[in-house]
Backbone as a ProteinNet text record, in pm:
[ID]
protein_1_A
[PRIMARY]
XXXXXXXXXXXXXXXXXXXXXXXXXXXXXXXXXXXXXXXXXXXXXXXXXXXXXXXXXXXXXXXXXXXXXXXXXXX
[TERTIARY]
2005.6	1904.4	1792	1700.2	1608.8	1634.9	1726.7	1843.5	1851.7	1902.3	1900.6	1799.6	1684.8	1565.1	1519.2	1505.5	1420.1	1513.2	1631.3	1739.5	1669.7	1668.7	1645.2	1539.1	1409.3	1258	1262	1335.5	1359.8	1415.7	1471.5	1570.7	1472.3	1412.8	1322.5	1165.5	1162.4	1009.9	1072.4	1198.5	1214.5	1251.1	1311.1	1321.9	1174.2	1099.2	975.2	906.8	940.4	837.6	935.7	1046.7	1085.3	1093.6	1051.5	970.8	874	780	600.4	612.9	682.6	682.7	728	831.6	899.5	743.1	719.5	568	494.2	445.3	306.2	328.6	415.3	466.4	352.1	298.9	210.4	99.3	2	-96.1	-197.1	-125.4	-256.6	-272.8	-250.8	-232.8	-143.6	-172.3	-74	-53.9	4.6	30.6	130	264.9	394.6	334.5	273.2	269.6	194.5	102.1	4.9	44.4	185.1	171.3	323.4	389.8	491.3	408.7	253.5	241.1	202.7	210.1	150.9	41.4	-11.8	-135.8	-200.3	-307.4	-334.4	-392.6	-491.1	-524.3	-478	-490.7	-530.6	-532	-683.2	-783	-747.5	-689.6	-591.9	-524.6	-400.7	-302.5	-342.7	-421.7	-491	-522	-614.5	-664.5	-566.1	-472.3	-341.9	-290.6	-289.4	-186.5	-258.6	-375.6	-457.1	-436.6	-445.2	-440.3	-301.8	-191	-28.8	-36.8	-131.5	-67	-134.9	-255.6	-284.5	-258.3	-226.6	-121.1	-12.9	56.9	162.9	174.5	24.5	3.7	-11.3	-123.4	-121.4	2.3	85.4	216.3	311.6	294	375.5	318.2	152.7	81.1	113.5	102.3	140.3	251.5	364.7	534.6	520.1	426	430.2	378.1	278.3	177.3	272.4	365.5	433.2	543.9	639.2	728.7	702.2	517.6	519.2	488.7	421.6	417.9	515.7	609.8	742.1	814.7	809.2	837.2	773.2	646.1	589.7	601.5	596.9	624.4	817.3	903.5	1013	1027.6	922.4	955.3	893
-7395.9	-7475.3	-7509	-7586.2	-7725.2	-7712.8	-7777.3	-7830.3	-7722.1	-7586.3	-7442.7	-7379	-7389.4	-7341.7	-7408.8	-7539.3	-7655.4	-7617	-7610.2	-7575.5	-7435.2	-7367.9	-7165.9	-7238.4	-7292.2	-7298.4	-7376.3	-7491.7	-7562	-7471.4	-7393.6	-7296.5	-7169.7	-7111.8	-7009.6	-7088.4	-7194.7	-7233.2	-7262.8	-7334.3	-7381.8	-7199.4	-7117.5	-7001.2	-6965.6	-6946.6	-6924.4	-6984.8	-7082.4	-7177.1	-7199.3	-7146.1	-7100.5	-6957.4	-6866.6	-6750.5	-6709.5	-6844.4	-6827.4	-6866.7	-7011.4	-7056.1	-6955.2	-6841.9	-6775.2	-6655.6	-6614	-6482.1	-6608.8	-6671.5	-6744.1	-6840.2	-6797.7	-6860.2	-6742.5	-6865.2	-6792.8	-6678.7	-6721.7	-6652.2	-6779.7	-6924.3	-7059.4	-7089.9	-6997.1	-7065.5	-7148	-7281.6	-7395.4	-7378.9	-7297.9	-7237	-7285.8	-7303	-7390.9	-7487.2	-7545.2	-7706.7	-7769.4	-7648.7	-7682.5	-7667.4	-7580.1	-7568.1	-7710.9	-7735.4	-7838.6	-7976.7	-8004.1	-8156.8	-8154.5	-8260.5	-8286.9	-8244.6	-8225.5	-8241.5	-8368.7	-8386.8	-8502.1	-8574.6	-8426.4	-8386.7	-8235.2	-8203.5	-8072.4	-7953.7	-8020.9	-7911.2	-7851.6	-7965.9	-7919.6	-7831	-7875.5	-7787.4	-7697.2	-7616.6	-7513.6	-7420.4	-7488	-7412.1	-7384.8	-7436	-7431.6	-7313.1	-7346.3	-7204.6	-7080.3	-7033.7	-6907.1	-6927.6	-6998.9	-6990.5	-6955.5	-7000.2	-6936.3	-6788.5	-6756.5	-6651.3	-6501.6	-6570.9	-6439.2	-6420.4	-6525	-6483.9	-6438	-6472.8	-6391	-6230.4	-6224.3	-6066.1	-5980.9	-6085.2	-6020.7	-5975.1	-6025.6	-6021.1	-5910.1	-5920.4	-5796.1	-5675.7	-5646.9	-5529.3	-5478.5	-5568.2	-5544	-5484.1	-5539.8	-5503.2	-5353	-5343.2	-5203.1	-5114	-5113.5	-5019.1	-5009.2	-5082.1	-5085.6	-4970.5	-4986.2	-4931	-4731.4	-4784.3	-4587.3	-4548.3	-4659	-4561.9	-4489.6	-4592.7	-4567.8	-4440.4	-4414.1	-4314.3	-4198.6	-4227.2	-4086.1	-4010.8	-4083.4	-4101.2	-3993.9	-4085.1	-3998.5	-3845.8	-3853.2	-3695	-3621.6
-5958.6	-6021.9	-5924.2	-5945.1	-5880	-5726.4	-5709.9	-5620.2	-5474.7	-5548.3	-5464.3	-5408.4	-5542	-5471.9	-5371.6	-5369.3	-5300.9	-5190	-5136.2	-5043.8	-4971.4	-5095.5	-4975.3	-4972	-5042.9	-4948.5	-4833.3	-4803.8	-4690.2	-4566.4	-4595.7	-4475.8	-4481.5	-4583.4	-4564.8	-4459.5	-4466.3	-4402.8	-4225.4	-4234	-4099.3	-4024.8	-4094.6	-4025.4	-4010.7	-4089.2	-4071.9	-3947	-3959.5	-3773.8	-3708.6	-3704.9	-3562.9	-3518.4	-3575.9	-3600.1	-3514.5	-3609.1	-3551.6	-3390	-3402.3	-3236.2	-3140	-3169.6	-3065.2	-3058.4	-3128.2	-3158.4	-3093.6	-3136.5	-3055.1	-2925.8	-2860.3	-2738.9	-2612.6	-2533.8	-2448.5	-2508.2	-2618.4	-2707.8	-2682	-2671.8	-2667.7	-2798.4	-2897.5	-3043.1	-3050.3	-3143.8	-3133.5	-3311.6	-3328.7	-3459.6	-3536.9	-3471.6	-3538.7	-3570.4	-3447.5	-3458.9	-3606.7	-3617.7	-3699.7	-3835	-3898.3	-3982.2	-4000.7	-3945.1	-3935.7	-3955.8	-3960.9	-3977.9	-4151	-4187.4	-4359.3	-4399.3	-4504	-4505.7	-4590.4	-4557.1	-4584.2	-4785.7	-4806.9	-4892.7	-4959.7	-5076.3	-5108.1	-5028.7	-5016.6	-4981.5	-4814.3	-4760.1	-4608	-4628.5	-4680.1	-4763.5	-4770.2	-4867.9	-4896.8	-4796.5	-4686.1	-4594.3	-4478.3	-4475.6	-4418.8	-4395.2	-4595.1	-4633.2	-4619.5	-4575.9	-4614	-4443.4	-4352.9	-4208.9	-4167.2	-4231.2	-4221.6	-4282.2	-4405.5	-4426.1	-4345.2	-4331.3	-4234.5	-4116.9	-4057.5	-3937	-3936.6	-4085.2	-4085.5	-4147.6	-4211	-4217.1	-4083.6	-3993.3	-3903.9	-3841.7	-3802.2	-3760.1	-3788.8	-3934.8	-3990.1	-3962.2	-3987.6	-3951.9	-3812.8	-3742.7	-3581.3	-3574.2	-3612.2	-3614.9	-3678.6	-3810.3	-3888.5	-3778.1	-3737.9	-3604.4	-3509.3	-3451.1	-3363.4	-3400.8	-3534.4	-3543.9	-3583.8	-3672.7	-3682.8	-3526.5	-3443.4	-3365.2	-3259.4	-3277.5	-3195.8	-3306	-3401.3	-3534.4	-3450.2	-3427.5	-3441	-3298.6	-3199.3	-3047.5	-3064.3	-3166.3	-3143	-3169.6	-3257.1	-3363.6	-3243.7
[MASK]
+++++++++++++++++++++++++++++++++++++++++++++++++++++++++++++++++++++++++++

């Protein structure tokens, strides 16, 4: 129910920023920190979330570039 979801999103976000903190350790981005405080309004919130998620595209793109190129490097 309710109950479960609200549970996996609590354990899916804290895996998530301890994630980001271990990747943005020594980059000078203060990136965990930023997405772990409240927001105050909305419109924070908001801009928050479009600032979490493209870092976390970036992230993945990187990991993807990384892995064809280690792919293509083997063949």
């Amino acid at each position: 129910g309710a109950k479960f979801v609200h549970v996996l999103y609590c354990f899916a976000r804290y895996v998530m920023i301890e994630n980001m903190k271990k990747l943005s350790l020594g980059t000078g981005i203060p990136f965990a920190e930023t997405v772990m405080r409240r927001p105050r309004n909305r419109y924070i919130a908001k801009a928050r979330h479009r600032v979490a998620y493209s870092k976390l595209l970036q992230i993945l793109q990187r990991e993807y570039f990384v892995f064809q190129e280690y792919r293509r490097k083997a063949q």
